[in-house]
DOPAKE-520270 format. One record per residue: x, z, y of N, C-alpha, C, O, CB in turn. Coordinates in steps of 0.02 Angstrom, whole numbers, plus 50000, padded with zeros to 5 digits. Glycine has a CB too. Layout:
XZYXZYXZYXZYXZY ...
***
This chain:
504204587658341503824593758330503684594358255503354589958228503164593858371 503964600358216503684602058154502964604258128502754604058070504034606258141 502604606458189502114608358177501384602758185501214600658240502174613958213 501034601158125500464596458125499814601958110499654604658058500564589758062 499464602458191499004604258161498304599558134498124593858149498914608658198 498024604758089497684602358032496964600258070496834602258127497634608557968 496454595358028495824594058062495654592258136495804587358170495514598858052 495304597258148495144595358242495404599458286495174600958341494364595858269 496124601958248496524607758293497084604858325497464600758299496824613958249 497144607758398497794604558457498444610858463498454616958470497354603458559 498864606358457499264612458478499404611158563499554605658585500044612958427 499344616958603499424616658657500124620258698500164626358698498854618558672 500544616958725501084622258784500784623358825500434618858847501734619958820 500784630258860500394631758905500664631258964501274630858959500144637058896 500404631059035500704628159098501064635159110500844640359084500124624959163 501734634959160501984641159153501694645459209501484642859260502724641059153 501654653459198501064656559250501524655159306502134654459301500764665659243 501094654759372501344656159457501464662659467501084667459462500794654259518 502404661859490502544665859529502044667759587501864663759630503074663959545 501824675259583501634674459651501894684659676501934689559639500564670959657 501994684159738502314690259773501664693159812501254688859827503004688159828 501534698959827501064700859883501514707259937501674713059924500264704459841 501634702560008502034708160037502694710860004502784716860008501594713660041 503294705959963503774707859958503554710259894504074709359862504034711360008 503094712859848503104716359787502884711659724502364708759709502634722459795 503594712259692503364706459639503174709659574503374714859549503964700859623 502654704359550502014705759502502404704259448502694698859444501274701259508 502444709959392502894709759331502424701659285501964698059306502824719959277 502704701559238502514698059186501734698959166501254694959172502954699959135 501794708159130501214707659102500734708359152500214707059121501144711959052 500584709459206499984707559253499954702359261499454701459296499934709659310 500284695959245500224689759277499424686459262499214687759206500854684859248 499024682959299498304679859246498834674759189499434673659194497494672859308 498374672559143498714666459088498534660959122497954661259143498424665859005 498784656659132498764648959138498184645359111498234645559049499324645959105 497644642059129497104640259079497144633059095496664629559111496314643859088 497994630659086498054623959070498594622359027498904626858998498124620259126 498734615659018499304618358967499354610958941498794608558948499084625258900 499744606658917500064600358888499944601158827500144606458803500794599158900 499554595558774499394594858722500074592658698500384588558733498814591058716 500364595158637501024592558608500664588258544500614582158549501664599558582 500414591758486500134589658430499484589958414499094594858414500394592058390 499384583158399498564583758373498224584758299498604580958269498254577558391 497774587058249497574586658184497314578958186497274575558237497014592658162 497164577158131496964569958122496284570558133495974565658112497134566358052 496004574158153495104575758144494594576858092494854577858037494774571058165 494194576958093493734578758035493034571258017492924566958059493314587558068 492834571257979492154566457949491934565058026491944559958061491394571357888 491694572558042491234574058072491454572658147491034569658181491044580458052 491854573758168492104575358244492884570958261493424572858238492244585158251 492814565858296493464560958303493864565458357493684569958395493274552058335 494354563058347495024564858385495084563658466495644561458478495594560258352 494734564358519495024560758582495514563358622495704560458674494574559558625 495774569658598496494570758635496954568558583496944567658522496674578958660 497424567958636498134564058620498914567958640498954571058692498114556658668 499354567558605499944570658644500024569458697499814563758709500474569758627 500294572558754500394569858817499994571658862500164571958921500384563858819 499224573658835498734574658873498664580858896498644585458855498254572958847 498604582258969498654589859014497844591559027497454587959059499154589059105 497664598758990497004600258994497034606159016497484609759037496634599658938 496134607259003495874613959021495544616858974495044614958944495484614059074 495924622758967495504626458911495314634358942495564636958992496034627158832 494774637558895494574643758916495064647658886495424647458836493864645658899 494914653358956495324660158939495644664258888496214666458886495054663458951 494954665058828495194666658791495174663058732495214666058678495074671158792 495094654358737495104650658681496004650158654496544650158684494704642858702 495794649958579496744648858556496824653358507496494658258490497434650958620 497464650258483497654658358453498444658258475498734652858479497534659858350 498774664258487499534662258547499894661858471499714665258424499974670558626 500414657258469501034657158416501544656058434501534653558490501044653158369 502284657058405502784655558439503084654258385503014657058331503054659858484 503594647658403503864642358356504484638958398504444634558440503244636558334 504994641958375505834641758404505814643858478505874639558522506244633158400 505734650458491505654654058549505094649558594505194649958655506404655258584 504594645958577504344643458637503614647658621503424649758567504354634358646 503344648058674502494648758664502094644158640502384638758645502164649658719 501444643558612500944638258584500414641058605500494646458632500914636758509 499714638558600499064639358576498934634658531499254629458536498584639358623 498514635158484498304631358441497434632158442497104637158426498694633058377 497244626858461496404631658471496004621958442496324616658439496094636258610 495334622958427494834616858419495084612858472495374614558524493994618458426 494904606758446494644601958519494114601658553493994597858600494624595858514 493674606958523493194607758562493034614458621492574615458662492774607158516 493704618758601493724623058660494284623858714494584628458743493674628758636 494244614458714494654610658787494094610458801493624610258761495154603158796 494044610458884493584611658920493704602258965493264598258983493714620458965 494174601858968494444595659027495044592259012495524595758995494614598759103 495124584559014495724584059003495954580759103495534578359141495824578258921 496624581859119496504584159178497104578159225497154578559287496654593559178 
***
């Protein structure tokens, strides 16, 4: 991964949304909800103040609208604090 994020920031892949059908009618893309889980890829080294306890590898929970979305060689990201993981899971 090229991307290191900085301080107490994670980069996150997000879990991919569920297919889901109602009665034969399938739910496009943009209605889908977002996933509010997602595989930690890269971690920042942390700050003075606030240590590091996620790790690559690690599958969490984050809020709805914590993150900011980026995309880096066609894939999706979030990049959000470690403090607006909610769970590691």
């Amino acid at each position: 991964m090229s991307i290191k994020p900085l301080a107490d920031r994670v980069l996150i892949k997000p879990a991919a949304a569920e297919e889901k059908s109602v009665g034969g009618i399938i739910i496009p893309d943009t209605a889908k909800e977002k996933p509010l889980k997602g595989e930690v890829v890269a971690v920042g080294g942390g700050t003075k103040d606030e240590e590091m306890v996620l790790k690559a590898g690690d599958n969490v929970l984050y809020g709805k609208y914590a993150g900011t979305e980026i995309e880096f060689d066609g894939e999706s990201y979030l990049i959000m604090r470690q403090s607006d993981v909610l769970a590691i899971i």
